[in-house]
C-alpha positions in Angstrom: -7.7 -21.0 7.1 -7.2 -17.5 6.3 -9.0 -14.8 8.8 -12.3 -13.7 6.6 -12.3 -9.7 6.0 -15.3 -8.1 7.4 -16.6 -5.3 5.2 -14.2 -6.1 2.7 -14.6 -3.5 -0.4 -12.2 -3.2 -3.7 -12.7 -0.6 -6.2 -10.8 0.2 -9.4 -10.8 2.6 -12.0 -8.9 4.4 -14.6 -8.3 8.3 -15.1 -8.4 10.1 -18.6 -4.5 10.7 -18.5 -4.3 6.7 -17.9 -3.6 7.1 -14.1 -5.2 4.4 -12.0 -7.2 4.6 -8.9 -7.3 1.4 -6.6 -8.6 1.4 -3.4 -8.9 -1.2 -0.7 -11.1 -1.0 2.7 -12.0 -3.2 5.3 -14.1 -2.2 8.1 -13.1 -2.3 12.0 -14.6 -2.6 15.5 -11.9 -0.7 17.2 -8.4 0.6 16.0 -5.6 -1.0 15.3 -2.9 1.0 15.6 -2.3 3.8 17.9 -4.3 7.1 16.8 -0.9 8.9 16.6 2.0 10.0 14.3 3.5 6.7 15.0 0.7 4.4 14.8 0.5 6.5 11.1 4.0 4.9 10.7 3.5 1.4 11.9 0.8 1.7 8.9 3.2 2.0 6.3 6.2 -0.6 8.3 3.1 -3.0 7.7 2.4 -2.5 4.4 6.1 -3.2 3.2 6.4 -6.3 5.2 3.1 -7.5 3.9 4.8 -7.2 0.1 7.8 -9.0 0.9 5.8 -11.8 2.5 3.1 -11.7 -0.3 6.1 -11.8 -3.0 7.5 -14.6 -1.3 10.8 -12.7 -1.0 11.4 -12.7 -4.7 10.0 -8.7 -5.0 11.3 -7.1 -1.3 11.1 -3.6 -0.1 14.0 -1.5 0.1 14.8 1.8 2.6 16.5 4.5 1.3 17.5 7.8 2.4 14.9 9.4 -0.5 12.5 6.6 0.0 11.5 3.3 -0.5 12.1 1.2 -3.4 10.4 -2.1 -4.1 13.2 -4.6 -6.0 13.6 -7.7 -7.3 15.1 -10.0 -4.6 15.8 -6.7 -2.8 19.2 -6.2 -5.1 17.6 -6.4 -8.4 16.3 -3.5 -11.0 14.2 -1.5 -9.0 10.3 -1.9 -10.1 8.8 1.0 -8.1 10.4 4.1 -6.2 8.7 5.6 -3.3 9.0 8.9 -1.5 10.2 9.1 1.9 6.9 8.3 4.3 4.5 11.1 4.9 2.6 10.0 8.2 -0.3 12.3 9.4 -2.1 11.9 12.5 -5.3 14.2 13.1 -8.1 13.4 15.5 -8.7 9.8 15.1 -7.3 9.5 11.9 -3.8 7.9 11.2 -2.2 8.1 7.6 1.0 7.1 5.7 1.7 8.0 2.4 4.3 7.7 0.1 4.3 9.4 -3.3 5.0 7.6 -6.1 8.7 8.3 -7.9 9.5 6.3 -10.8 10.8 2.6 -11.5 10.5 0.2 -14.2 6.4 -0.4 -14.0 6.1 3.2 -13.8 5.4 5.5 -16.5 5.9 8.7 -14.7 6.3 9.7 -10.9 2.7 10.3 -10.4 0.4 9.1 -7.3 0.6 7.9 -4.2 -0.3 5.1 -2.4 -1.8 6.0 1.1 -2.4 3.3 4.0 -5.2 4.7 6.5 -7.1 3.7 9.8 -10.0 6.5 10.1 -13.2 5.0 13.2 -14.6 1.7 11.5 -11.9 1.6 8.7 -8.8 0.4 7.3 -7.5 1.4 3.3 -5.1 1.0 1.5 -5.1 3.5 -1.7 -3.6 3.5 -4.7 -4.1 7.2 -6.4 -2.4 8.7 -9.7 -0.3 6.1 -10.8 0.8 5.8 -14.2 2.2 2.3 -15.6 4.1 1.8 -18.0 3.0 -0.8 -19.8 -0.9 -0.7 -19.4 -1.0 -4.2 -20.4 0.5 -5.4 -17.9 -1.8 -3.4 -15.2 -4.2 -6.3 -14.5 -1.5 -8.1 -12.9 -0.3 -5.4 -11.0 -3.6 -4.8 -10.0 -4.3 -8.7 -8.9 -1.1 -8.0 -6.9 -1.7 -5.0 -4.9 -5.3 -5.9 -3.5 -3.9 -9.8 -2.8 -1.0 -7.7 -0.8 -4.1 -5.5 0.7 -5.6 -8.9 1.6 -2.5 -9.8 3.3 -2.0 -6.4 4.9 -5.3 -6.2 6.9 -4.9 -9.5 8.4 -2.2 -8.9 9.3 -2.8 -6.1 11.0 -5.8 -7.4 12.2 -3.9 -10.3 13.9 -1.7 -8.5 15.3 -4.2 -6.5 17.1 -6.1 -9.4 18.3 
């Protein structure tokens, strides 16, 4: 049975310009990952392995030298481009972000999504994005907070 998320909170919402805002929290008793550059890092490694595992392997992140790219059984068209990983570590908060570039569901590079551990929290935020096809948002959506989901507890577990 699946590890129940204490202080689990998901909110959406949707910008003028048609940008979304998703965000993704879960509250913690200690940290998880090392209050340090890398443990910023290991935020984001966590993330991406937490797609490919909530996609089953049919949508799988990709490394680049300018990024990451999420793709269709890795090799396939390229859904969403990434930035390169923007880790910041300050006091006892740890952050990775990658701006948003392009790819199929994207309308424009715009937004970010940010993974962070602050005291008493994990988030994972989805900021600026533009779809393309707004339509087809609410399954994006459904996606990213059951790949959130999948991302705490994993993190979680690994911690225990």
């Amino acid at each position: 049975m699946p590890r129940e998320l204490e202080g689990w909170r998901s909110l959406q919402g949707r910008g003028p310009d048609g940008s979304i805002e998703s965000d993704q929290r879960v509250s913690i008793a200690r940290p998880i990952v090392d209050e340090s550059e890398a443990g910023a890092r290991r935020l984001g490694e966590r993330y991406w392995a937490a797609v490919a595992r909530a996609a089953r392997g049919s949508v799988r992140a990709r490394e680049t030298g300018r990024g990451v790219e999420l793709r269709l059984t890795g090799r396939g068209p390229c859904l969403l481009r990434f930035g390169p990983a923007e880790p910041e570590h300050e006091g006892r908060r740890a952050s990775c972000s990658f701006p948003i570039r392009g790819g199929l569901l994207a309308r424009k590079a715009a937004g970010a999504i940010c993974l962070s551990q602050t005291p008493g929290e994990l988030r994972a935020a989805v900021t600026g994005f533009v779809p393309r096809l707004g339509a087809l948002y609410g399954i994006q959506r459904r996606l990213h907070v059951a790949v959130s989901r999948r991302y705490f507890r994993s993190l979680l577990e690994e911690a225990s």
